[in-house]
C-alpha positions in Angstrom: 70.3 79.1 130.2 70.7 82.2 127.6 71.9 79.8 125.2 68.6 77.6 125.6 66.8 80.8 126.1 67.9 82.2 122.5 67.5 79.1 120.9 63.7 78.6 122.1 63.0 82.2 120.5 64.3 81.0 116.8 61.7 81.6 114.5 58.9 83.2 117.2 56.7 85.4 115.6 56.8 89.0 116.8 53.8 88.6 119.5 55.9 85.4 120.5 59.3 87.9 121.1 57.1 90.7 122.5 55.5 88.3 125.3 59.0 86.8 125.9 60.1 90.2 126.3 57.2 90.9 128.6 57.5 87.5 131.0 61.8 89.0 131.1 60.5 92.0 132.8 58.2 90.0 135.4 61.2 88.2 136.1 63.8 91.0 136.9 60.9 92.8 138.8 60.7 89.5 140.8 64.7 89.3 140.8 64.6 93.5 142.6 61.3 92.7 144.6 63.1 89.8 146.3 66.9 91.8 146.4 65.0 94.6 148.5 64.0 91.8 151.0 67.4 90.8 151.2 68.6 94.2 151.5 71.1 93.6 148.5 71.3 97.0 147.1 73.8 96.2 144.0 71.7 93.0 142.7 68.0 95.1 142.9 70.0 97.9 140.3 71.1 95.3 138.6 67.5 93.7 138.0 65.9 96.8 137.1 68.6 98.3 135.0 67.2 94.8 133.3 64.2 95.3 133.1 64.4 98.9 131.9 66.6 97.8 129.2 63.5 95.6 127.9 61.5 98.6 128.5 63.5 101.1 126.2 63.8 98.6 123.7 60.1 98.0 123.7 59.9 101.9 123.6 61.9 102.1 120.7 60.8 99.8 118.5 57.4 100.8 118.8 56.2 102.1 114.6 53.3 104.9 115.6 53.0 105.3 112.1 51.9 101.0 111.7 50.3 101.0 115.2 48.5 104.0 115.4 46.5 104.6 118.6 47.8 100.7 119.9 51.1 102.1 119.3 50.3 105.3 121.4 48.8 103.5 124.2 51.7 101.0 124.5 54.4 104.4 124.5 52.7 105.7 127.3 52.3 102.2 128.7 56.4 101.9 128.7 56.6 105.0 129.7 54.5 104.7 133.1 56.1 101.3 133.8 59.9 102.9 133.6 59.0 105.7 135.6 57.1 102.9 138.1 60.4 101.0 137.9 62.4 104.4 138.6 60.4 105.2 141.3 60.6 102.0 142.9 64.6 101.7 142.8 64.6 105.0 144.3 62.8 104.2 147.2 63.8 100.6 147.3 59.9 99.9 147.0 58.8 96.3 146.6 55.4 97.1 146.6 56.2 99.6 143.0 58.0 96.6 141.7 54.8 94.4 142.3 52.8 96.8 140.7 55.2 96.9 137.6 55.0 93.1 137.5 51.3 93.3 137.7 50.5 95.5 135.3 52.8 94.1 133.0 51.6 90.3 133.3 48.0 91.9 132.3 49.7 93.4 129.3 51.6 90.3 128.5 48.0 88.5 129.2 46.3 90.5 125.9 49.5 89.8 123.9 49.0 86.2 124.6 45.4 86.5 123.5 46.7 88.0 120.3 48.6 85.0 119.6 45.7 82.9 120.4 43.0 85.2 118.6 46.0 84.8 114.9 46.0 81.0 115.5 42.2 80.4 115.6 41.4 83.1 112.9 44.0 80.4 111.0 46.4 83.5 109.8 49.5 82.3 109.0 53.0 83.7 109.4 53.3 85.2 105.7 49.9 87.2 106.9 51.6 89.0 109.4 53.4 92.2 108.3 56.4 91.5 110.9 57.1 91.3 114.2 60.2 92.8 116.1 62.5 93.0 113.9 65.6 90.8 113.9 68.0 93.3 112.9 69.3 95.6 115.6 70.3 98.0 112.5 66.5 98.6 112.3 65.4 99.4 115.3 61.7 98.6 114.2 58.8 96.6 115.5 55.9 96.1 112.7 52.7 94.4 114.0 49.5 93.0 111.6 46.5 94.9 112.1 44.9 92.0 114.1 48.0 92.1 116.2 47.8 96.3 116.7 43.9 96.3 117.7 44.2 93.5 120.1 47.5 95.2 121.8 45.1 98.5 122.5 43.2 96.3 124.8 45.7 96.8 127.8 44.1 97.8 131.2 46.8 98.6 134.2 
């Protein structure tokens, strides 16, 4: 499945690797959400170490400098979904994970209107100043301007 997984993401644009990123969260919050009902302490840590790996990646790729006040509001976006995701492991909380997954699929939602909003404004991939980049030796995330006003839009 991480085979196909990797394969499907050859060649996304960065919104397209940012809302795969996002829709990996949902689905280790789901993963600790349903370990806590179970009662399966290692395989909840396990999910949300997961998920918070996503989440400081995200974090760190973030350019404040490119993004400006989209980029801020997406820091202290991460920031309030690890500490959400802390939280909830600490008290072995479903309901925090729900939240986490909630506010996260409404994020993911406006990313996905991003990507809808570049292909009917017809802007093509040499438009676009980036994306996440593909080197790790980088560590940087570059977004168009299109893609850095609609990203401000989040609501949690």
């Amino acid at each position: 499945m991480d085979a196909y997984r990797a394969h499907s993401l050859e060649g996304a644009s960065g919104v397209e690797l940012t809302i795969a990123l996002y829709e990996g969260i949902i689905r280790f919050m789901h993963n600790a959400a349903e370990a806590v009902g179970r009662k399966d302490v290692e395989a909840r840590r396990a999910a949300v170490k997961r998920a918070m790996d996503i989440v400081v990646h995200l974090q760190a790729t973030l350019d404040k400098e490119v993004g400006g006040n989209a980029a801020e509001s997406l820091s202290d976006f991460y920031v309030a979904m690890f500490a959400l995701m802390l939280q909830g492991s600490q008290q072995n909380s479903r309901t925090k994970f729900e939240q986490v997954i909630a506010n996260v699929r409404n994020v993911r939602d406006a990313w996905k209107q991003v990507f809808a909003d570049s292909h009917d404004s017809q802007i093509n991939p040499g438009q676009l100043t980036g994306g996440i980049s593909s080197s790790p030796a980088t560590g940087a995330a570059w977004m168009s301007r299109t893609e850095t006003h609609a990203a401000g839009n989040w609501t949690a």
